[in-house]
N, C-alpha and C positions, 0 to 999 in steps of 0.2 A: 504493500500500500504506500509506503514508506517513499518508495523509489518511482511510481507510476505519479503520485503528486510531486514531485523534483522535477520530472519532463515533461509535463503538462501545465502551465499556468492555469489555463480554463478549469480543469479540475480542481485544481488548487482553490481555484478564485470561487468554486459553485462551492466545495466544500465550508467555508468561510463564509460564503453566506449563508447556509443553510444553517451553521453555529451561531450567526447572527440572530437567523429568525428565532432557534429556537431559544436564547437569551433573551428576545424581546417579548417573545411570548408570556416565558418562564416571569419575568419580568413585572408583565401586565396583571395578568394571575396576581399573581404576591402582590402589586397594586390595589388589584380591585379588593383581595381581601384584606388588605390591610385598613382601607377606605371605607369598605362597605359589610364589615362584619364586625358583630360584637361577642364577648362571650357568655356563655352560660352552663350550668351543669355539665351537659350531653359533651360539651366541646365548643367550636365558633359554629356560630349561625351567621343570615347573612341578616344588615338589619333592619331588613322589613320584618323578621321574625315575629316584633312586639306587635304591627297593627293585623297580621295575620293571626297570632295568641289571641288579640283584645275582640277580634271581629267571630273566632269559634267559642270561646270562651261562651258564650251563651249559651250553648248547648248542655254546660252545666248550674245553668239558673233555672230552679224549679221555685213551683209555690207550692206549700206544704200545708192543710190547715188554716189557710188562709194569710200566708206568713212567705216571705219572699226571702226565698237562700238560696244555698251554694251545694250544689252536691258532693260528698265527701272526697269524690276524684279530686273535684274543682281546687277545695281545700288542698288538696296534698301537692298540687301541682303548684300553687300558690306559695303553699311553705318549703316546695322544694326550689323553686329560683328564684325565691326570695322576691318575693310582688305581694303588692295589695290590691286591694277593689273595695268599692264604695257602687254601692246599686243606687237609683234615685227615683222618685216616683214621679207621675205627671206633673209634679209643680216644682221641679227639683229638688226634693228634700230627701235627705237620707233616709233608706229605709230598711238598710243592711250595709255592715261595713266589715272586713276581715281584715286587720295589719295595717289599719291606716292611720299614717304617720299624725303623729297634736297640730300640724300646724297648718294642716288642710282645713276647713270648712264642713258645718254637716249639713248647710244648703248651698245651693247654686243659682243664681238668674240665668236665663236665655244667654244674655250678653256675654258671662261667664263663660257658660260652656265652651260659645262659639272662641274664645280670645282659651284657654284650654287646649280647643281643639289644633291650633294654632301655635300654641306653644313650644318650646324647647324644654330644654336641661334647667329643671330651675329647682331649689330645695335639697338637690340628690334625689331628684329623679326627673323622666322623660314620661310624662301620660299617655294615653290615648284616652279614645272613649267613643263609644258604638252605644248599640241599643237592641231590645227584645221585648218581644208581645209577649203577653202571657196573659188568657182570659180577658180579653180582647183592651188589654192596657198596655201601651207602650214607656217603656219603661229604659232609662239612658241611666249606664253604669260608665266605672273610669278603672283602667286597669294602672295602675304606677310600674315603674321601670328602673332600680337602680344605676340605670345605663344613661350617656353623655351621647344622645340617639339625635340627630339632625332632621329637621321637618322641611321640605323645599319643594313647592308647587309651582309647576310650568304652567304657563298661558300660552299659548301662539293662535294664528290663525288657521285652522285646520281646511279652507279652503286654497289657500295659496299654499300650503304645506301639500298637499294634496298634486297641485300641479307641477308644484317642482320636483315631488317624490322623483320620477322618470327623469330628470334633468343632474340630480345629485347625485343618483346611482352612477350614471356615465362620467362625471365629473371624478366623482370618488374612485371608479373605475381606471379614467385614463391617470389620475393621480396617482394612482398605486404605480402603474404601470411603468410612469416615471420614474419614482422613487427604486423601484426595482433593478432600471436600465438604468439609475444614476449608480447603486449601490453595487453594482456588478461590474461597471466599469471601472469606481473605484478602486474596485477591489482587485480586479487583475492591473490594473495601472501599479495599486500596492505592492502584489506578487512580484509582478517583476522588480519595482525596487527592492523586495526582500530577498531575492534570488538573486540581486547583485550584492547586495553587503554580503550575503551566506556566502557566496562564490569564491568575493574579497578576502572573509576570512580563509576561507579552505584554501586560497592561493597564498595568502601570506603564512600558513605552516607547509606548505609544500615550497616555500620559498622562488616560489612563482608570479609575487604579487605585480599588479602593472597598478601606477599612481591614480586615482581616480579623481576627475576632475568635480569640485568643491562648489558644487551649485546646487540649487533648488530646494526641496525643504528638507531631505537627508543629508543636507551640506555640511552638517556637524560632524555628522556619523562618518561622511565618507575623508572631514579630515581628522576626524581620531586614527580611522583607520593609516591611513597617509604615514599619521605620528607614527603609530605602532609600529607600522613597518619599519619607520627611518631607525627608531630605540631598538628594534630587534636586530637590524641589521646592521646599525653601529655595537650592538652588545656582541654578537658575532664576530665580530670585527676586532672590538677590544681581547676575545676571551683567545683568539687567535696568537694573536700576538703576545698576550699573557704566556699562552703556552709555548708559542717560539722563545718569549726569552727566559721563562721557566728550566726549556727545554737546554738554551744557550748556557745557563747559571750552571746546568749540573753539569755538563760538558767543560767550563772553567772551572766550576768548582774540584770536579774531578783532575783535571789538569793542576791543579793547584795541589793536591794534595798527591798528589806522585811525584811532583814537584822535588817538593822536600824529602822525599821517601827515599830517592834517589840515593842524593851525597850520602843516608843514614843509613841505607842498604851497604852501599859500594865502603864507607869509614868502616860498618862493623863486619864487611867480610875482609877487612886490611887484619881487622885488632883479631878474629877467629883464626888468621894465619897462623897463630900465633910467630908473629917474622919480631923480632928484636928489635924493640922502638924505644929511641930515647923518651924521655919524661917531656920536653918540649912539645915534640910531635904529637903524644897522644895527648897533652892537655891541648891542643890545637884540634885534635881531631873531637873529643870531645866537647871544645864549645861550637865546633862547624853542627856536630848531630846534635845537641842542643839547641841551638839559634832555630834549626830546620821544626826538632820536635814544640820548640814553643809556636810556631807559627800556623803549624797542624793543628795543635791545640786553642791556638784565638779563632779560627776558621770554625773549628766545632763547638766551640763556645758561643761564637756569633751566630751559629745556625741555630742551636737551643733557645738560645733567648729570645732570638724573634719569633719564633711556636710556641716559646712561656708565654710573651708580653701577649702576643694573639690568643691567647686561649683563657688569657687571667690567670696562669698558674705562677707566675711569679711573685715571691713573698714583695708586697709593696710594706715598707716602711718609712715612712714620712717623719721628720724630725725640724725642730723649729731651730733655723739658721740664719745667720747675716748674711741675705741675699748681697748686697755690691761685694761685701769681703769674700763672700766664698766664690763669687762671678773675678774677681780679681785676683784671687791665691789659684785659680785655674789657670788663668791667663801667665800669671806668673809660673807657675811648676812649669807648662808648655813651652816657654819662650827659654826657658833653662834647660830643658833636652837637647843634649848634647848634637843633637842629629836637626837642631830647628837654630842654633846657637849661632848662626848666620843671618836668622829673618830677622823682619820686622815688625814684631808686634806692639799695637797700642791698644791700651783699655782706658776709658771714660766715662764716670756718672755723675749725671745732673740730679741727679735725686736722691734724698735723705738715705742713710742708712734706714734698713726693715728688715723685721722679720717675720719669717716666711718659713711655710709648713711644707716641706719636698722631701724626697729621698736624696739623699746626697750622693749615695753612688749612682744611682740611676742620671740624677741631673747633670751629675761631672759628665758622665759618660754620652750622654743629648750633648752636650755643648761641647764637650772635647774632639767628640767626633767630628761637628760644623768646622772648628776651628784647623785641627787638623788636615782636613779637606782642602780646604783654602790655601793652606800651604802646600801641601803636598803636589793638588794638583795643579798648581802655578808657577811662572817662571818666578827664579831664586828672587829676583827687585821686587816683587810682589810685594804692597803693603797691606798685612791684615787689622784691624780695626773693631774692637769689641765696645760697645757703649752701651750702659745700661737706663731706660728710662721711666719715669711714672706717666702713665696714659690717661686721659678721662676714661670711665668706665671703670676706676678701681683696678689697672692692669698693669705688668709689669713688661715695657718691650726691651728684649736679648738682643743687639741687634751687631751681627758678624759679617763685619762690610769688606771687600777686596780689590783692588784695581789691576785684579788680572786680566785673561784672554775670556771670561765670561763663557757662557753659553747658548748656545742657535734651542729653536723653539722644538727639536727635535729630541734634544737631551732634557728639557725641562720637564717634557711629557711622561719621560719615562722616570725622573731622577727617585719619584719616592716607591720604586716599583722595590719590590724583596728580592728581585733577580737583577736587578739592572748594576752593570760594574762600570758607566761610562765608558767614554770614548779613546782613553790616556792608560790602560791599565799597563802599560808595559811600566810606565815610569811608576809602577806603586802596584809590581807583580802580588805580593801579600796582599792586597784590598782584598776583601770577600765579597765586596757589594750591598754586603747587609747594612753598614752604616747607617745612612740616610732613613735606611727605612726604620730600623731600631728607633732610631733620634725621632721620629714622629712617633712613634707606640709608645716611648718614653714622655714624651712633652702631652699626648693625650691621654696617657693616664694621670697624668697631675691636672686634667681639665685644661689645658691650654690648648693652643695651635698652633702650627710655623706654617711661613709660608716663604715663596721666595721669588726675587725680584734680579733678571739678567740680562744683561747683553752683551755682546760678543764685543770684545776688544775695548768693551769697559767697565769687565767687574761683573762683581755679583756681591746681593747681599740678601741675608737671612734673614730672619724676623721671627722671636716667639714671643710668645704674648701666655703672659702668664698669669692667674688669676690671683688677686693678691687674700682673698678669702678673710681669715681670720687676722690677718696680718696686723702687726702693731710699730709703731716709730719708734 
């Protein structure tokens, strides 16, 4: 059924009406009774119910003795749906009454009756009232109604109603006929635009999709659709490339770690010779497999911790410290490594000493990295630049500026990537790559951000921004 309405619109479009009609019907119904029925005992009636009750209802008024009552049906029918009656004789006066309420009357005028008969919902209840011979006296009784029952009498001229009958049928006729021919062509007009979005979607998972032009009144629909594709297939696109340089990282990483393996292979099948080595040589050869084993060892360290920081399994321990002093005993320890004991580093703050709730090894290790960076991968003239400052917003900005060879918008894309080792890795073979990307798991687990600001042939500079929280002067 399924696949015979997929290649058929007309079907489609009859099936869809015909759910129409029957909703409108279903509809009408629960209308009408919701409008025109009341309840009682049995269930809902409809509510004519009462003046059809009020008008048989006589057939249980007998005279007894000379004495005008209710026959004990009458009575049980009365005390089962909860109504009254009041009988009246030819001059309106009561002359039997069963359940009627104090605040009714026990005569009536002409006038009365008629404005009665006339009435609505008034007291907590809805009347009626009919009449019955009995020994040749007419005799007007009133039924009461618990019920909120609507009283509404048509007048029209039943001669010109008469003539027009023939004229309205055809009218109502060709009316329907219309609405049919309108509601049918809407509806396949509809089908087809619902068999272009369906199509849409079913192209965009088959990666088939063609852009669909953004008009008329599915014009939203068809540029969400648009969107979707563009996000699907730019995320395709990213998860690609994720995995080439995923793929590239463990291919260097691998490289990197045979690297070192090498000299600590080839030094301990010198020392298994056992060949007769002076005490020089082997403390030489010793720091060569040493220098190599620590370097295999920061590489696997660096891996761990970026899958700790990612997963939250790393012990966070925050401790309250003099953010510019311990931003500046960094700067200082760095610029005193024997191996940086050439460059140029400057540190500057414009704002008060504070302090500040961080991990301190975690924050060395975000900021040492930046700085490091900057040096390593720049020419020797290179001036690096650390300044610390207070921001509106209660923030603290880190900020690691450079007047190196900077970076094309190519390396920025990728630089906070967990595989990405830039473009220079010959001159800083140990990199792992992880850095950068640590130094942001590091800086957003303390709630802050970094971001970074480059261009080519003049520099780069870092930016974290750190929440100054509980912090106090």
């Amino acid at each position: 059924m399924k696949n015979k309405l997929k290649h058929k619109p007309i079907l489609y479009t009859a099936v869809i009406l015909a759910l129409l009609f029957v909703i409108l019907i279903v509809s009408a119904i629960g209308m009408f009774y919701y409008a025109f029925s009341i309840p009682e005992p049995e269930g809902l009636s409809l509510a004519s119910w009462p003046h059809t009750f009020t008008d048989n209802f006589s057939t249980w008024i007998e005279e007894k003795d000379g004495n005008i009552g209710v026959e004990q049906i009458g009575v049980e029918r009365l005390d089962e749906y909860g109504l009254w009656v009041q009988i009246l004789d030819e001059n309106g006066q009561e002359i039997y009454a069963h359940n009627k309420p104090e605040n009714y009357p026990d005569g009536y005028s002409m006038t009365e009756l008629v404005e009665l008969t006339e009435s609505g919902y008034e007291n907590g209840n809805t009347v009626f009232i009919s009449n019955v011979t009995i020994s040749d006296r007419t005799l007007n009784y009133i039924v009461g109604f618990p019920y909120a029952i609507g009283k509404t009498m048509l007048y029209y001229n039943g001669e010109n109603v008469a003539r027009l009958s023939p004229f309205t049928k055809s009218v109502v006729f060709f009316s329907a006929c219309v609405v049919v021919l309108v509601a049918f062509v809407y509806a396949f007009w509809l089908s087809r635009k619902l068999a272009t979005i369906i199509n849409g979607i079913k192209s965009i998972a088959a990666n088939q999709y063609t852009p669909l032009k953004e008009r008329g009144l599915f014009s939203e629909i068809y540029g969400s659709l648009n969107e979707m594709n563009m996000k699907i297939r730019h995320s395709e696109k990213v998860q690609q490339e994720t995995d080439h340089a995923r793929k590239e990282w463990i291919a260097n990483i691998t490289h990197d770690l045979k690297t070192p393996l090498s000299p600590v292979k080839g030094y301990a099948e010198l020392l298994a010779e056992g060949r007769s080595l002076d005490l020089p040589t082997v403390q030489e050869y010793g720091k060569i497999v040493l220098k190599n084993v620590n370097h295999m060892e920061k590489l696997i360290n660096d891996l761990k911790l970026t899958y700790q920081l990612e997963a939250g399994a790393f012990p966070f321990a925050p401790q309250e410290i003099r953010i510019v002093r311990f931003l500046k005993e960094l700067v200082i320890d760095i610029a005193n490594d024997p191996a940086f004991s050439k460059r140029t580093i400057a540190f500057e703050s414009s704002m008060q000493e504070m302090t500040l709730a961080v991990d301190p090894d975690l924050l060395r290790r975000a900021v040492g990295n930046i700085v490091i960076n900057a040096l390593v991968h720049n020419p020797v003239d290179t001036k690096v630049k650390v300044t610390v400052n207070l921001i509106p917003g209660n923030k603290i900005a880190v900020s690691v500026r450079d007047n190196g060879k900077g970076m094309d918008e190519k390396e920025l894309s990728g630089l906070w990537s967990r595989y990405y080792r830039g473009t220079n890795t010959k001159e800083r073979p140990e990199s792992s790559g992880l850095g950068l990307a640590i130094a942001k798991q590091i800086i957003a687990l303390h709630g802050g951000d970094i971001s970074v600001v480059s261009n080519p042939g003049l520099g780069t500079e870092f930016t974290i921004l750190l929440p100054c929280g509980a912090s106090t002067n």
